[in-house]
C-alpha positions in Angstrom: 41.2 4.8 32.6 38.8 6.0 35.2 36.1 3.1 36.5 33.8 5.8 37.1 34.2 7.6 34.2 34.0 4.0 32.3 30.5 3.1 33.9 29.0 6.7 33.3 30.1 6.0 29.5 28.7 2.9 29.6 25.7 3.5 30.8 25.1 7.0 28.6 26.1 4.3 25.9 24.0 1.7 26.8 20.8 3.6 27.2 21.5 5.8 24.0 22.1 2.2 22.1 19.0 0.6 23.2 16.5 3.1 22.2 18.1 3.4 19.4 17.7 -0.3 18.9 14.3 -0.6 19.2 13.5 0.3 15.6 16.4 -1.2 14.0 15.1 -4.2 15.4 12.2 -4.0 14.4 12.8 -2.6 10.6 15.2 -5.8 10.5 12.5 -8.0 12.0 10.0 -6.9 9.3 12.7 -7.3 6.4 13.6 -10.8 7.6 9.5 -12.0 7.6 9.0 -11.9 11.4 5.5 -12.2 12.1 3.8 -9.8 14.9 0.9 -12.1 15.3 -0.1 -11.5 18.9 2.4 -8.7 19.0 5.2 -11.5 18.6 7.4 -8.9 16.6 7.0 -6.0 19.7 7.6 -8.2 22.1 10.9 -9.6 20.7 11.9 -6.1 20.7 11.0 -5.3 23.4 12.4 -8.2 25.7 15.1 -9.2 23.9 16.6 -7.0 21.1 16.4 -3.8 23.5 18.4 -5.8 26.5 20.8 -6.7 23.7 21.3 -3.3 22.6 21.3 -2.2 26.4 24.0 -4.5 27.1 26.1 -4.1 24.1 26.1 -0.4 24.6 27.7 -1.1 28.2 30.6 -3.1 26.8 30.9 -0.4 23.7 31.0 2.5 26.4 33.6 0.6 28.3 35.3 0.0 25.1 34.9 4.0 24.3 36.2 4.8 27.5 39.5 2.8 27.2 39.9 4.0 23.8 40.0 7.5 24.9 42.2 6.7 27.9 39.6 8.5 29.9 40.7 9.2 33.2 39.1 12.9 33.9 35.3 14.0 33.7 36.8 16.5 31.0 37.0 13.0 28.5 33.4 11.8 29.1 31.7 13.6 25.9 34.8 12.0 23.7 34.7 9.0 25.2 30.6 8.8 24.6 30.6 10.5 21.8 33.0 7.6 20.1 31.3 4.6 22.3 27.5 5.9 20.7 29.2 6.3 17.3 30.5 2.5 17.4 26.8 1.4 18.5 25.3 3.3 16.1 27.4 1.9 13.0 26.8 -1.5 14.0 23.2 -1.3 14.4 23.1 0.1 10.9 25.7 -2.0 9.8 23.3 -4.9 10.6 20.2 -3.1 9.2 22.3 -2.2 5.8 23.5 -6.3 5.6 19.5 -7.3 6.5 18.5 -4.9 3.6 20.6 -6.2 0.9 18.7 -10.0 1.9 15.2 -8.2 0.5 14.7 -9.9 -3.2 14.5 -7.6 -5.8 12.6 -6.8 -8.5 13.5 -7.6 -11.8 13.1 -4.5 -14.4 12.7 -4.0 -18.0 13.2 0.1 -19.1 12.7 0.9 -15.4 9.4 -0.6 -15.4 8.3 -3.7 -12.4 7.2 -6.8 -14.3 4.5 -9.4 -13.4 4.1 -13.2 -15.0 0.6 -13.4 -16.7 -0.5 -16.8 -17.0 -3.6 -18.4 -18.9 -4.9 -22.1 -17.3 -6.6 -24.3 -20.1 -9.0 -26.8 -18.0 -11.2 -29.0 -19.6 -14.8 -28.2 -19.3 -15.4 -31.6 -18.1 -12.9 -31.1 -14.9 -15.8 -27.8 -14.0 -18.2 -28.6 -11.5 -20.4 -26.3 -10.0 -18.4 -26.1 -6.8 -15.2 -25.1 -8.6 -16.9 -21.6 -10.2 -17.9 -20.8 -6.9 -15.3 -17.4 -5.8 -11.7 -18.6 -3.9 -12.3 -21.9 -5.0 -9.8 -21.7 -8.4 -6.4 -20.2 -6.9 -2.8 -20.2 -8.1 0.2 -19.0 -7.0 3.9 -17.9 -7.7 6.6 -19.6 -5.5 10.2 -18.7 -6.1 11.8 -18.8 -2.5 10.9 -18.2 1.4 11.3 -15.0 0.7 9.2 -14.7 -2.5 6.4 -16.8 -2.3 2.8 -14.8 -3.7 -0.8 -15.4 -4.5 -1.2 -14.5 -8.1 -4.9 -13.0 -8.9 -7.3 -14.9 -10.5 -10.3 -12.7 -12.0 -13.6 -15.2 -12.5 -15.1 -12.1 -14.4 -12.1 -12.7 -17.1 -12.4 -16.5 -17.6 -14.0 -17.7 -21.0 -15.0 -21.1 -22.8 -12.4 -21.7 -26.0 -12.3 -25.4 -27.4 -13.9 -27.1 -24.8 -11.5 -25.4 -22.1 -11.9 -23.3 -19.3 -9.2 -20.8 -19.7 -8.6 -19.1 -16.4 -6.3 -15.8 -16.8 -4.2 -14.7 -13.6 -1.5 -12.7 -12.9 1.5 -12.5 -10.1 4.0 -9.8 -9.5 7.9 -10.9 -10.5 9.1 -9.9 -6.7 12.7 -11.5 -7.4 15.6 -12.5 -9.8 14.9 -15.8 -9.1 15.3 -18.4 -12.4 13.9 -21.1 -10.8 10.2 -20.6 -10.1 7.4 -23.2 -9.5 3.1 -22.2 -10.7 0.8 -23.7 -8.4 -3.1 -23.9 -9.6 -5.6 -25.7 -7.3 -9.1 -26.4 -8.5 -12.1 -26.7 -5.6 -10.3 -29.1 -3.4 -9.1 -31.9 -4.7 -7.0 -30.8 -7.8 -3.5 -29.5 -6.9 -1.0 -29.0 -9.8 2.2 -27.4 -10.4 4.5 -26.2 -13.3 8.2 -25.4 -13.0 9.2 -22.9 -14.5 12.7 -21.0 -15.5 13.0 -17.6 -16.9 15.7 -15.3 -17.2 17.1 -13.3 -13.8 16.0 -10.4 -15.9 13.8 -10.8 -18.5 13.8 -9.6 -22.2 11.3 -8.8 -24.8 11.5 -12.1 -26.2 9.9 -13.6 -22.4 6.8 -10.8 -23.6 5.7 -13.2 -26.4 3.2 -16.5 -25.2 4.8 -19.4 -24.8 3.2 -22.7 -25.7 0.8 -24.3 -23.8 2.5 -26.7 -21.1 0.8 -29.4 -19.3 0.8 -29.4 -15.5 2.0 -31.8 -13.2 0.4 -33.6 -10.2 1.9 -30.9 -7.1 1.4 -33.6 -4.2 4.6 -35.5 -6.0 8.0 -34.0 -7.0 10.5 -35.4 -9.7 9.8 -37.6 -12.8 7.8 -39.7 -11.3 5.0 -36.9 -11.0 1.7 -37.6 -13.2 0.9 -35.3 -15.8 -2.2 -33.8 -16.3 -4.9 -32.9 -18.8 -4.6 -29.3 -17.6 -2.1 -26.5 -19.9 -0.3 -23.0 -19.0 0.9 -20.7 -21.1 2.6 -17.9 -20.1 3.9 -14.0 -20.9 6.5 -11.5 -19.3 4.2 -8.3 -18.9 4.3 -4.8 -17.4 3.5 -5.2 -13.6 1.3 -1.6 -13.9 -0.7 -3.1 -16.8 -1.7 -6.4 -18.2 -1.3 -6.7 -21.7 -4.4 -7.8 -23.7 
């Protein structure tokens, strides 16, 4: 193998690699939940993820290059055509593994599905404050990587029995079975639910379930108090809500 033939791989490598990298990196950062507040996602490609890719197509091209016993100019193109190949399966190697992290979303007959929840409150817990808009707010947690507002319509919440009943609804963004409802009220009432439905649920999961009581959310296991507060739940159609 030819040094100078090595380091003229290496370096067609290395520059090849790294602007390649750029947005790999930064597809990969978005997939893994990398914020670019500030332009903290650009400038961790640009500082760091491009180096890496700069310097790991150097040791690929000199890799290439000794693959390809290149020891006359007449070997550079198969010697960096190899090196950029073995760059460019890693990089989308790692983008392919990074992909297969993203949750997905359960179906039913091809169609997305959502959770559709109904809050009971008593009217007593309703104070002026609490009808006031962003003040009643739920959401869907079922993982770092799967954690969503669900959304609450005040123009859909009605008086039955001397409950509030407050109607939302949250996209199913995951196989998940183990799931957990939070619903706070103005800003003193937190409560949660956990919940557990099927990795992929059935028609039976479209039918209301009874009404559950909610726990206090600020403590976890049996100890939790329970509260005068119900959910019921449905499995519906993520494009439309059921009536």
């Amino acid at each position: 193998m030819s040094w100078k033939i090595a380091i003229a791989v290496a370096l067609f490598t290395a520059v090849i690699t790294a602007i390649v990298t750029a947005p790999v990196a930064d597809k990969v950062a978005k997939i893994q939940g990398v914020s670019n507040f500030e332009g903290g996602r650009h400038m961790a490609v640009a500082f760091f993820f491009i180096p890496a890719g700069f310097i790991g197509g150097l040791l690929l091209g000199l890799l290439g290059a000794k693959l390809m016993h290149a020891t006359e100019w007449a070997h550079f193109w198969k010697a960096a055509g190899v090196s950029v190949l073995l760059g460019q399966v890693l990089l989308f190697s790692i983008l392919g593994l990074s992909s297969l992290s993203i949750p997905r979303s359960p179906l039913m007959e091809g169609h997305r599905l959502a959770l559709e929840m109904e809050v009971l409150v008593p009217i007593a817990r309703i104070t002026p404050r609490s009808k006031e808009p962003g003040q009643i707010k739920m959401s869907l947690y079922a993982g770092e990587k799967d954690n969503n507002y669900a959304v609450v319509d005040p123009t859909r919440f009605r008086e039955e029995n001397g409950m509030l009943i407050v109607p939302a609804l949250a996209n199913l963004n995951s196989t998940t079975t183990g799931r957990s409802i939070s619903f706070h009220l103005d800003k003193d009432t937190w409560l949660a639910l956990d919940l557990l439905l099927p990795a992929v649920p059935n028609k039976i999961d479209m039918e209301w379930s009874e009404p559950m009581p909610l726990r206090d959310a600020r403590v976890a296991g049996p100890t939790s108090a329970i509260s005068d507060v119900l959910l019921r739940y449905r499995v519906v159609e993520a494009a439309s809500q059921q009536q």
